[in-house]
Structures are given as C-alpha cells and as structure tokens.
C-alpha positions, 0 to 999 in steps of 0.5 A, spaced: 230 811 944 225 805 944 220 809 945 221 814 938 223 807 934 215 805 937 212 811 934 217 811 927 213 804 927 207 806 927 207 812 922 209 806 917 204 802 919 199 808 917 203 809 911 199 804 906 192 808 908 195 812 902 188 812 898 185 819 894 181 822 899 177 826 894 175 820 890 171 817 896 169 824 900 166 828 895 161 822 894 159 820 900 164 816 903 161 809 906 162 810 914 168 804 914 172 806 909 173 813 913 177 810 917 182 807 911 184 815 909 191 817 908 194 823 905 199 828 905 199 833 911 203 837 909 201 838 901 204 843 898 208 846 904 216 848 902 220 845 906 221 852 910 214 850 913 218 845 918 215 838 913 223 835 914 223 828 916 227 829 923 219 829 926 219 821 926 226 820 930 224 827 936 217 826 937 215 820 941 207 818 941 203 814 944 197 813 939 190 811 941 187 806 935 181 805 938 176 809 942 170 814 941 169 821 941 173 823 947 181 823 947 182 823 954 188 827 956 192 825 962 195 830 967 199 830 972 198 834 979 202 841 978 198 842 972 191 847 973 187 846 967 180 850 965 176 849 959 169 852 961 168 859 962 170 862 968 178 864 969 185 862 973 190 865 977 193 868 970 187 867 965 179 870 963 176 865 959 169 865 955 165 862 950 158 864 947 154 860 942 152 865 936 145 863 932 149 858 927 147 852 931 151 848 937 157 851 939 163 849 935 169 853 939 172 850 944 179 853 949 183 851 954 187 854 959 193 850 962 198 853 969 204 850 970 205 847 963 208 840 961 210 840 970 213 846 970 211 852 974 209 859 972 209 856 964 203 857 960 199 853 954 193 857 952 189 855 946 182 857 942 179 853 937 174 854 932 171 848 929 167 848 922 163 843 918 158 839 920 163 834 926 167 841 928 165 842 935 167 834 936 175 836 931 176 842 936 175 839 942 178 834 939 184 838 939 184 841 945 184 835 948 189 832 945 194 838 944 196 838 952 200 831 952 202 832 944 206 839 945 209 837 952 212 831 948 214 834 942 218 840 947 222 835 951 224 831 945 225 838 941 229 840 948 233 834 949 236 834 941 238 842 941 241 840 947 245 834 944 247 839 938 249 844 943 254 839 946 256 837 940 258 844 938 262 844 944 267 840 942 268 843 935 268 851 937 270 855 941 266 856 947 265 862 948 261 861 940 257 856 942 254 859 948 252 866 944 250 861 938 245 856 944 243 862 948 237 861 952 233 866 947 236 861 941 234 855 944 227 858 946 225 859 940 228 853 936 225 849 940 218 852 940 217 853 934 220 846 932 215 843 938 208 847 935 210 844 928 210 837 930 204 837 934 200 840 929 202 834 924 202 830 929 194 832 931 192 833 925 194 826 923 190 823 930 184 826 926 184 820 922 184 815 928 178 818 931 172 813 931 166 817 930 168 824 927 168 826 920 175 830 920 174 829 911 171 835 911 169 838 918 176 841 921 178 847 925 183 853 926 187 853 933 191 858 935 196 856 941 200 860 945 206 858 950 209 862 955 216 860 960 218 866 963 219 872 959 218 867 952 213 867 949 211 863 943 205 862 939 204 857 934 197 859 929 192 856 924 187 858 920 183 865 921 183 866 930 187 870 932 193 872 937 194 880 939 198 882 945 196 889 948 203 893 950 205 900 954 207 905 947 213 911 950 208 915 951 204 910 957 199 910 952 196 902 950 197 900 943 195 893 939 201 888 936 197 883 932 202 876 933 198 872 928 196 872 921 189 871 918 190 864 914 185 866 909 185 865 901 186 871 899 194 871 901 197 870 895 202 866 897 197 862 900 193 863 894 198 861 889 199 854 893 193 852 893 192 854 885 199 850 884 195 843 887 189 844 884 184 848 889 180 853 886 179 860 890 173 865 888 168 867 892 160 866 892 154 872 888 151 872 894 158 873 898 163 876 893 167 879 899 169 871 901 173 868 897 173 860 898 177 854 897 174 849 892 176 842 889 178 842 882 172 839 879 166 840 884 164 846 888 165 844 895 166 844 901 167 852 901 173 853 906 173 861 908 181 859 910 187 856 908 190 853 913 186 848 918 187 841 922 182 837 919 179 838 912 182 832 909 178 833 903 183 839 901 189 836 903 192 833 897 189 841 894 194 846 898 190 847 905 195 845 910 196 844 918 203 847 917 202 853 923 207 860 923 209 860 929 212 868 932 216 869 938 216 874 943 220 876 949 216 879 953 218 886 956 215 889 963 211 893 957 207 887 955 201 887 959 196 882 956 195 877 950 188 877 947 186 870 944 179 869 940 175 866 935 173 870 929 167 871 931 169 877 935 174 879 930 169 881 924 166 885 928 171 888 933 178 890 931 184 889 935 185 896 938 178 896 941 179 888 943 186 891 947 182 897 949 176 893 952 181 888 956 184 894 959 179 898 962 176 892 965 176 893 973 175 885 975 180 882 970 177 876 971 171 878 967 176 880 961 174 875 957 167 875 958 167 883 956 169 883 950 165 877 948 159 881 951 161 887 946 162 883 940 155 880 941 152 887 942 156 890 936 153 883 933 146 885 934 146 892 933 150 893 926 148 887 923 142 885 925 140 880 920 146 876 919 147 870 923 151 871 929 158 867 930 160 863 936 165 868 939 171 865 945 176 869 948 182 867 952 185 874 956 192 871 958 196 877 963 203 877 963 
C-alpha cells in the first residue's frame, strides 16, 4: 500500500509539467526546458484503450529522477537475459545496421521471466529520430522490472476481485468466470497497458535524450505456459508459424501495423489536429504531420516517444492479442520493419522452419531480408533489420 501511495505521489508531483509541447519543441527547445515537458499520454485514445485511473492505485514504480542515458534494469538470479545477438535455451537473436546510420533497433530476450520458470519476455524495438537508438534502448531496458511490477500488481487486484465475488455468487460461477485463461488474459492485457503509459512517461525523466521527437516502436511478447500474450505499438510486428490439418506451415500475424492509413487510427488523429498526407517524392507513405508545420513526418501512429505528437492523436496505447498456445504452435517470429517491407509473413514463417540449427533462425531471415534488400532494391536505403525466433 505504501508502496502504491508513493508512486500515486509522484505521478502528482509530475502533473504541473503540464506545458504544450509543440510550442516549444517545433522551434528548438532550449536544452533545460526538455526536462519541464508534460502532456497527455493517452491523447485521444477511448476509454476502451485501457486510459482508466485505476492504473494509479495497481501499479508500484520506483522512479529514477536523476541519471544519464542508461536506465539500468535490476534482475534477480533465476532470470536469463540476452540483448545481443546470439540465441538462448528457447530463443535466436539477431541484429544488423542497415545504411541509415547507427544502429537504431534494439532486443531483448528474458527466460524465467518476473523469477518465474519457463516464463518468457520477448521484445524488438525499432527507434526513429535523431535519439531513437538511446529511446529503444531506453526501453528495453526499463520494460523488464516495469511489466513484472505492473503483473503482480494486476494479479494480486484480479485476485481480490475473484474472492470478493466469491462471497456474492455461486461458486461454481466464479470459477468458470475467473478461470485460469480469463485471469490470464486480464492480467496481461491490463499489465502491458500500464507499463506502456508507465514507460513511456519515464521517457520524459531521462536526462539526455530527446524523446520530443525521436521515439520507438515495441512489440512485446510474454509466454506462461500454454499463454501467450503479446502487447504492440507502432509498425514491428508479431507472427506465429503454426502446423495447418494438412501438416502444412501456415503464418498467423498476431499484430497490427500501427500505421496512419487505418482509418481509425486516421480519424483519431484528425479529431486533434494531426495531419496525415503523404510526400511528392513518397506518395505511397503517408505521414503524421503537426497542424501548422510540416513536421516531424512520423510513418506510424502509435509510438512511445514522439511527444511532439501527443496532444495531435499518436498514442502509446498498445493492442494487445492473446493466444492459447496448442502443440500446433511451433514458433513466434518478432521483428523490425526493416524485414517486413522486404519479407512477407509466409516466407518469415518458411525461412525459420527450414532452418536446420535453430539457433541461427533469427539470423537467417535477417541475412534474406538484406539480400532481397540489395537485389530488388538496390537504390534504396537499407533499414535496420532485428528478429527474435522464439520456439514453443
């Protein structure tokens, strides 16, 4: 309890950082004021996107106000962590800068999960701007210790709940209604909510970094046994390779591309202001605009970062999708777009099943992205390409 009241404290406390971001940031924000910036996260998300209240009395935070680029995450000895490439006992990771300058994606890979065994945190970032490498990493680091506080908290209020509807129905009710799967997906989709707000908002306390507009995607997934939970925003993506009837390989994309020609997603930032059109020199991308100045051109409308757009309908609001996993569920693919605008899902799926050496899977779709890269598009700018192979 103390715990929440502290960090109810400091959300307060950081609400008269509440001055209009695109006033300053579109003209050169002088490098002390960054620190004073405050908007509405959730701008324009409904009240369906998980932008309730109640995250201030479930989640418990310890915020670290001072300190440079590097939010060092704590972890405790159960827990196997890998952010480079290379693989795990479950997992193949790999990264490759493209010809865009440094390296902005970054990955994470986390066996025994939250000091639980056989649970499984995966994650791929891709960052943008000119801090989007320092935003991903950024993350990545912070998501361990965040979503593993925002589930016990969620699991401990769903649990309270249950018992409390124990007392009014009958009990044979309760348990279909608080099944394991239902408590599953509840929690999970409740947890990745709120470190996402949480994450997000920390952006703003990270000395250093420009998270006005530079920002990231993320698509995170969890697994707890035959659960599998994954929480997304922004353009990477999430695809499961699954056994069809006829023993065939089949691609199940479990997320959705966050991009600006969704009309939902359209509309929403039309109803604050935010422009979408697409360049002369690019009239297949369409773009997220400030209402008065053409900039900063985001090609997404979901991201964490970005503050710029804000208050202009980009949200860090994930979709998050559930899944029980059955023994047809063979693998799940996580990456960057860098390999999605050159792969499509059925070849991701295919490469990573006829991959003798699983731990090299992550590594050969990045290496077929980069040759289709270079042979079909061989005057374009290669993208960084990151992909995390995790196998059920």
């Amino acid at each position: 309890m103390c715990e929440c009241l502290s960090f109810m404290l400091l959300r307060l406390k950081m609400r008269w950082k509440s001055i209009c971001v695109q006033i300053f940031s579109c003209f050169g924000t002088p490098h002390f004021f960054h620190r004073t910036i405050r908007v509405q996260p959730y701008a324009g998300c409904d009240a369906d996107d998980g932008c309730g209240a109640h995250i201030d009395r479930l989640v418990q935070l310890q915020r670290k106000q001072q300190g440079g680029l590097s939010h060092k995450p704590q972890f405790n000895g159960l827990t196997k962590r890998r952010i480079s490439n290379g693989a795990t006992d479950s997992a193949s990771l790999f990264t490759k800068q493209g010809l865009k300058g440094i390296n902005q994606d970054a990955m994470l890979v986390a066996e025994n999960f939250a000091a639980q065994r056989g649970m499984v945190l995966c994650g791929v970032f891709d960052g943008h701007g000119v801090d989007g490498h320092h935003v991903a990493r950024s993350i990545r680091d912070m998501l361990q210790q965040k979503l593993t506080t925002s589930w016990r908290c969620q699991r401990q209020v769903l649990r309270e709940s249950s018992h409390s509807l124990d007392k009014d129905y009958d009990e044979d009710l309760c348990s279909e209604k608080f099944s394991s799967e239902f408590l599953a997906v509840d929690t999970w989709k409740e947890a990745l909510k709120m470190t996402f707000n949480l994450m997000d908002e920390e952006l703003l306390t990270q000395h250093g970094i420009d998270s006005i507009s530079s920002g990231t995607t993320a698509v995170v997934l969890v697994k707890q046994g035959n659960d599998l939970a994954v929480g997304n925003v922004g353009d990477s993506r999430a695809v499961l390779g699954a056994k069809a009837d006829d023993g065939s390989l089949i691609a199940v994309q479990l997320t959705i591309d966050h991009k600006p020609e969704i009309p939902r997603e359209a509309e929403r930032i039309k109803r604050y202001d935010g422009r979408v059109f697409a360049l002369q020199r690019e009239p297949c991308v369409l773009r997220v605009w400030l209402p008065h100045r053409n900039v900063p051109g985001l090609a997404m409308s979901r991201a964490l970062g970005d503050y710029c757009l804000k208050n202009h309908g980009v949200i860090s609001v994930p979709e998050v999708t559930y899944r029980c996993l059955t023994k047809r569920d063979q693998f799940v693919v996580l990456a960057t777009d860098g390999v999605w605008d050159v792969l499509s899902n059925e070849e991701v799926v295919s490469i990573v099943a006829n991959v003798r050496d699983r731990a090299l899977a992550a590594r050969a779709v990045v290496e077929m992205a980069l040759y289709v890269w270079k042979s079909d598009y061989p005057f374009s700018r290669i993208d960084d390409c990151s992909v995390v192979c995790l196998f059920l």
